[in-house]
C-alpha positions as CSV (number, residue, x, y, z in Angstrom):
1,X,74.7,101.3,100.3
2,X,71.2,101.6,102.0
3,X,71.0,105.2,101.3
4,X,71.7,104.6,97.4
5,X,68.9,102.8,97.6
6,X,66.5,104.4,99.7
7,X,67.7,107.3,97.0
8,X,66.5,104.2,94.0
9,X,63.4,104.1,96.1
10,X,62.4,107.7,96.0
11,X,63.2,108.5,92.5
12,X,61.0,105.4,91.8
13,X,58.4,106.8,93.6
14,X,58.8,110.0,92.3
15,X,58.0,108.3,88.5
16,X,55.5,106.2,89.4
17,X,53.1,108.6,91.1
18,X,52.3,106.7,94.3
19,X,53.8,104.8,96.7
20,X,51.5,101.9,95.5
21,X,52.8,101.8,92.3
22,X,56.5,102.1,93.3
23,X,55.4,99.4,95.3
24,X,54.3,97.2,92.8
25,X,57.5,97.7,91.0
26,X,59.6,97.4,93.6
27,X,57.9,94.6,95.2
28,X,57.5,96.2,98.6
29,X,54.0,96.7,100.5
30,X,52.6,100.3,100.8
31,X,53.5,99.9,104.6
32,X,57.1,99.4,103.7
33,X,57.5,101.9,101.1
34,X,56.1,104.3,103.2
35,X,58.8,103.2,106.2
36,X,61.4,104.1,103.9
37,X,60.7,107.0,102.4
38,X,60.1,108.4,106.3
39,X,63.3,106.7,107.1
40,X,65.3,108.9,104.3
41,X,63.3,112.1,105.4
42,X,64.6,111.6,108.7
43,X,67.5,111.3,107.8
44,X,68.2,114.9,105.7
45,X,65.7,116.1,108.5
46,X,63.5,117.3,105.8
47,X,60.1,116.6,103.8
48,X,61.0,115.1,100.2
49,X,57.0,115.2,99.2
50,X,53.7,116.5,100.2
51,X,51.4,113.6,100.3
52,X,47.7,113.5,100.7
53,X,44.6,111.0,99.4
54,X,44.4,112.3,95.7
55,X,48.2,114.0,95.1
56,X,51.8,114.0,95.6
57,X,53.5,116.6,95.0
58,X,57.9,117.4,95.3
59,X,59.0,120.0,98.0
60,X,62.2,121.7,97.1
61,X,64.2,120.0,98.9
62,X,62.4,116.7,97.5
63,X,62.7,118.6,94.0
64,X,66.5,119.3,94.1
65,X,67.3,115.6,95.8
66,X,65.1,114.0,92.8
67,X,66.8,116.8,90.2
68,X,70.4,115.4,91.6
69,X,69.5,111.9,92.0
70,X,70.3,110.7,88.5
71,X,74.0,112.3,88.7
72,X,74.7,111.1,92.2
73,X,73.1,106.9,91.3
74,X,76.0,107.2,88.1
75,X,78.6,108.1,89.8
76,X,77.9,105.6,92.5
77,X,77.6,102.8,89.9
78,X,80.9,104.1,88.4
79,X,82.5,104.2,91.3
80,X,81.1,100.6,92.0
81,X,82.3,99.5,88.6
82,X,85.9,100.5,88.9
83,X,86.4,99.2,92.8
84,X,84.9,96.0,91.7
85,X,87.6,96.0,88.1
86,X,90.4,96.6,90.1
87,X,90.3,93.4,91.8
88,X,90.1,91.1,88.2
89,X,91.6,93.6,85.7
90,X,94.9,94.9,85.2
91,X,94.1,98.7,86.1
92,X,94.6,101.1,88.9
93,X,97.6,102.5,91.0
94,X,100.6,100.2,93.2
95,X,102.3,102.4,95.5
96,X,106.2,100.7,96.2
97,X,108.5,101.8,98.4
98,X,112.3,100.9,98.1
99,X,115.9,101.7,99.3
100,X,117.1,104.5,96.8
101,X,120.4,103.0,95.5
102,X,118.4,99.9,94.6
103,X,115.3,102.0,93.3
104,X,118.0,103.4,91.2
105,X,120.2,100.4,89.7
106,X,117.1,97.8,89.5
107,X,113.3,98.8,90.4
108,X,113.5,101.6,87.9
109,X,114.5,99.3,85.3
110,X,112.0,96.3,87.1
111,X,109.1,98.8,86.8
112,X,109.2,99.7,83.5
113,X,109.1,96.4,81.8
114,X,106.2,95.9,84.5
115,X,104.5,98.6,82.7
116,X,105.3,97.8,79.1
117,X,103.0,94.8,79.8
118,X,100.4,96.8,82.0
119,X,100.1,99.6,80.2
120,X,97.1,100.5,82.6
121,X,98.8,100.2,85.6
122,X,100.5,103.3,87.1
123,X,103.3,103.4,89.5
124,X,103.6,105.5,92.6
125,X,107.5,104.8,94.2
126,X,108.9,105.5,97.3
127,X,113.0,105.4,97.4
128,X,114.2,106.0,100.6
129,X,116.5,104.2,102.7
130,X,114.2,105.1,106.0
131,X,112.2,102.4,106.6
132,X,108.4,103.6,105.8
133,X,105.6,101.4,107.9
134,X,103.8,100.1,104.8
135,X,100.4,100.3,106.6
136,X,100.3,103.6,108.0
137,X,101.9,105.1,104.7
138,X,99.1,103.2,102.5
139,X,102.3,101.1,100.3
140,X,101.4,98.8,98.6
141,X,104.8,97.0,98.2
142,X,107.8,97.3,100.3
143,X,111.1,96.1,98.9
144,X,113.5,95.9,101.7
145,X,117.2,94.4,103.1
146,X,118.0,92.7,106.1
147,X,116.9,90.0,108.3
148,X,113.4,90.1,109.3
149,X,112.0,90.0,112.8
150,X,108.3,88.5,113.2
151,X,105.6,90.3,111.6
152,X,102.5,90.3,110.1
153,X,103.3,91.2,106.9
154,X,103.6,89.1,104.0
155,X,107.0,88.1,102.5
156,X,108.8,86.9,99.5
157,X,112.7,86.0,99.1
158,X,114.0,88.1,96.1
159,X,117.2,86.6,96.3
160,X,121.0,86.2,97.8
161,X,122.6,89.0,99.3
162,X,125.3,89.9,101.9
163,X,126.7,93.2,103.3
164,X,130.2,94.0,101.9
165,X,132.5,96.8,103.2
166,X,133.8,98.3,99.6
167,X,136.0,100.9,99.2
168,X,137.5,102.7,95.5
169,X,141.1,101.4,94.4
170,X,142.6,104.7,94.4
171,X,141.4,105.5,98.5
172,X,142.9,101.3,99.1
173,X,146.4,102.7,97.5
174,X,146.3,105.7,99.9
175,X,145.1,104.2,102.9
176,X,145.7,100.7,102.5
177,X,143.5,97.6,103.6
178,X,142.3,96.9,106.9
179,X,143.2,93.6,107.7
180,X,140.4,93.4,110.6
181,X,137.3,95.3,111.6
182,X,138.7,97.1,114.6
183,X,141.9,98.6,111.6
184,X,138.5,100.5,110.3
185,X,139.1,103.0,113.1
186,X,141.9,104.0,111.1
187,X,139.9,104.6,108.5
188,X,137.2,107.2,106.8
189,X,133.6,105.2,106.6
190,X,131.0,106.7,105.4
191,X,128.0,105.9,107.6
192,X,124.3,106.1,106.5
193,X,121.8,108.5,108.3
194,X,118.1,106.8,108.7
195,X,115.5,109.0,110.5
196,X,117.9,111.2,112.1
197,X,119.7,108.4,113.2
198,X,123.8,107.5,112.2
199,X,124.3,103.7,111.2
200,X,127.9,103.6,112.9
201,X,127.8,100.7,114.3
202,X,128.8,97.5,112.0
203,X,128.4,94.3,112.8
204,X,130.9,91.2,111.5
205,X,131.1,87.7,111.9
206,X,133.6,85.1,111.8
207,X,133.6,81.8,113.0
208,X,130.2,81.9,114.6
209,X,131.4,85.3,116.6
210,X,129.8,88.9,116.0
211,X,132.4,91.6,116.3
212,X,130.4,95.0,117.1
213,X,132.4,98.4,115.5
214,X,132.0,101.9,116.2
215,X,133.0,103.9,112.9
216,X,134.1,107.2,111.9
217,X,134.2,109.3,108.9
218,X,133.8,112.8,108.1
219,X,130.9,112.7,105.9
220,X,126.9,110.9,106.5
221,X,123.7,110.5,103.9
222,X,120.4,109.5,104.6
223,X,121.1,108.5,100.9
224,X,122.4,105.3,99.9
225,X,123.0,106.1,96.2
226,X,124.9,108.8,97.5
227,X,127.0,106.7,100.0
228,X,128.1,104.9,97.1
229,X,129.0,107.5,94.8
230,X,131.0,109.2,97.2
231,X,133.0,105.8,97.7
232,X,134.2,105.2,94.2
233,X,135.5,108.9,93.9
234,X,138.1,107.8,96.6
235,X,136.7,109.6,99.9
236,X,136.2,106.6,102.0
237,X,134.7,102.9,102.9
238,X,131.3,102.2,102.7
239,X,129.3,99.6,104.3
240,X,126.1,98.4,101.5
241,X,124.4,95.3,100.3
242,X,125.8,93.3,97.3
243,X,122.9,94.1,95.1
244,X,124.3,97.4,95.5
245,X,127.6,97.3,94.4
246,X,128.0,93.8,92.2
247,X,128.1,95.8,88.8
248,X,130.8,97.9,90.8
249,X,133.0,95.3,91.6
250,X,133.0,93.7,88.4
251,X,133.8,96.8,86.6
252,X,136.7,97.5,89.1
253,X,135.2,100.3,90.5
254,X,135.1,99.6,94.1
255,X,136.8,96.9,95.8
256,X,135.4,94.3,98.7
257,X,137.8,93.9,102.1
258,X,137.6,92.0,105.3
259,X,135.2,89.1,103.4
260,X,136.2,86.9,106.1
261,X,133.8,88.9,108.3
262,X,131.1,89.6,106.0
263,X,130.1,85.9,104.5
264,X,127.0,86.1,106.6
265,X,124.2,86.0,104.3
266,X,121.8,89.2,104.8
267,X,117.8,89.5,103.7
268,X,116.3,90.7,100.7
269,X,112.6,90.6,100.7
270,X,109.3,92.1,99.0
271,X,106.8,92.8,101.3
272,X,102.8,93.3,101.6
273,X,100.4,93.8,104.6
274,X,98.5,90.7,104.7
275,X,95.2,90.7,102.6
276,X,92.9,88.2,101.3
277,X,91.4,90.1,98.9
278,X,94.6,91.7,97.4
279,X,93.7,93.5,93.9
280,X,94.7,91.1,91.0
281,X,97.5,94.0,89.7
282,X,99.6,93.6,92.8
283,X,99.7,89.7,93.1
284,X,101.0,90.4,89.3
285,X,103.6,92.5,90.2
286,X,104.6,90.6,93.4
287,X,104.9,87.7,90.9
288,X,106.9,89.6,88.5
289,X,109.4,91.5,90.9
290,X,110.4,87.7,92.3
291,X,110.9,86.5,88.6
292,X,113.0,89.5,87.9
293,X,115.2,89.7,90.9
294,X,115.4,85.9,90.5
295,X,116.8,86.4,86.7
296,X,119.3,88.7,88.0
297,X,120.7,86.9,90.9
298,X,122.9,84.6,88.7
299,X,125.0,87.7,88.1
300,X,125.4,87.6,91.7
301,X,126.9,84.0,92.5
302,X,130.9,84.5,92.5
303,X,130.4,87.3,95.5
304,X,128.0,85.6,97.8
């Protein structure tokens, strides 16, 4: 900001003639104008004018600074402008990162009614079932599952959810039903890959005791959507949130086994990095993602 308008100053000076009557304008003192304008020479290393007791007069490089000074001082002012709309209107970008199945089934559809009101809003999103630091990746909004530790982030509730182990009718008439979660050893799950790292382990609860399982299956995503798709064509069980699967076990097309072990309710949460001066377009959609999720979750209250 001070060398915008030590820039002001010297194109002022330029004008005027004189550093006296920049000075006037300006309401600084010779003495200070004069600080200034050595201050800005100093600083590109060069002389900007050639002064003496009757003239001043533009070296080159004072010539091409003063030539470019107009060009540079608008664009400064518009970028101003803009930094200082996007925190009262409803323009600029909202980066969101999400699990893919979810991104698929419900933020897709979430977004664009977003956007049919905020037409000059765009929407940058993120569906991967990695978990992305929403700091260092520069996300806006993180839409996450599971229980949270500690953190300095921001959250919101979106609404229930539990994990449910589904699998299609067809693989349940083949294999049958396991009646407990060690019977899944007998059984093809399909386990989600997250940075390289298998999700085989499940965890279950039952009268306030965790039962830990090691799974096995022939076949591993580091896509969720994926996971599901491959369940409902028969191949095996798969381990997801309800959110996921709801409109798949109301149509009949997957199936939900050991519920006994899997009443334990489990997160579902928007979250932002902490910021008091958060634009006015992402308390909005914050806002407006809890109001959707929170019209949807009546669909959701025979299976939690």
């Amino acid at each position: 900001m001070d060398r915008i308008q030590d820039l002001h100053l010297f194109r002022t000076v330029v004008r005027a003639g004189s550093l006296t009557s920049a000075g006037n304008h300006l309401g600084l003192s010779p003495a200070a104008m004069s600080g200034r304008l050595k201050a800005l020479e100093a600083h590109y290393g060069v002389s900007l004018l050639k002064r003496s007791t009757r003239s001043m007069n533009l070296t080159p490089e004072g010539r091409l600074l003063f030539e470019n000074s107009d060009r540079v001082i608008e664009e400064f002012d518009t970028l101003e402008a803009t930094l200082r709309r996007g925190g009262s209107d409803l323009c600029g970008s909202i980066t969101l990162t999400c699990p893919s199945d979810l991104g698929r089934q419900h933020v897709a559809g979430m977004v664009d009614e977003f956007l049919a009101e905020n037409p000059e809003i765009q929407m940058r999103m993120f569906l991967t079932d990695n978990v992305l630091d929403i700091v260092e990746t520069g996300c806006d909004v993180a839409i996450r599952y599971g229980n949270l530790p500690d953190s300095a982030l921001t959250t919101r509730r979106l609404g229930p959810n539990r994990r449910l182990i589904c699998c299609a009718p067809a693989y349940a008439e083949r294999h049958g039903m396991p009646a407990t979660p060690h019977d899944l050893s007998q059984h093809n799950c399909l386990a989600l890959l997250r940075s390289d790292r298998i999700m085989d382990e499940w965890e279950f609860f039952k009268d306030g005791e965790t039962t830990s399982v090691r799974i096995q299956g022939d076949r591993m995503s580091s896509d969720g959507f994926a996971l599901r798709q491959m369940a409902m064509e028969g191949v095996g069980m798969v381990r997801k949130s309800l959110w996921d699967v709801a409109d798949d076990l109301k149509g009949g097309r997957l199936l939900s086994v050991l519920d006994d072990y899997t009443r334990t309710p489990f997160g579902f949460h928007l979250l932002t990095d902490h910021r008091t001066m958060m634009p006015r377009r992402i308390r909005l959609f914050i806002d407006f993602a809890v109001r959707y999720f929170k019209r949807l979750s009546g669909a959701l209250a025979a299976y939690v």
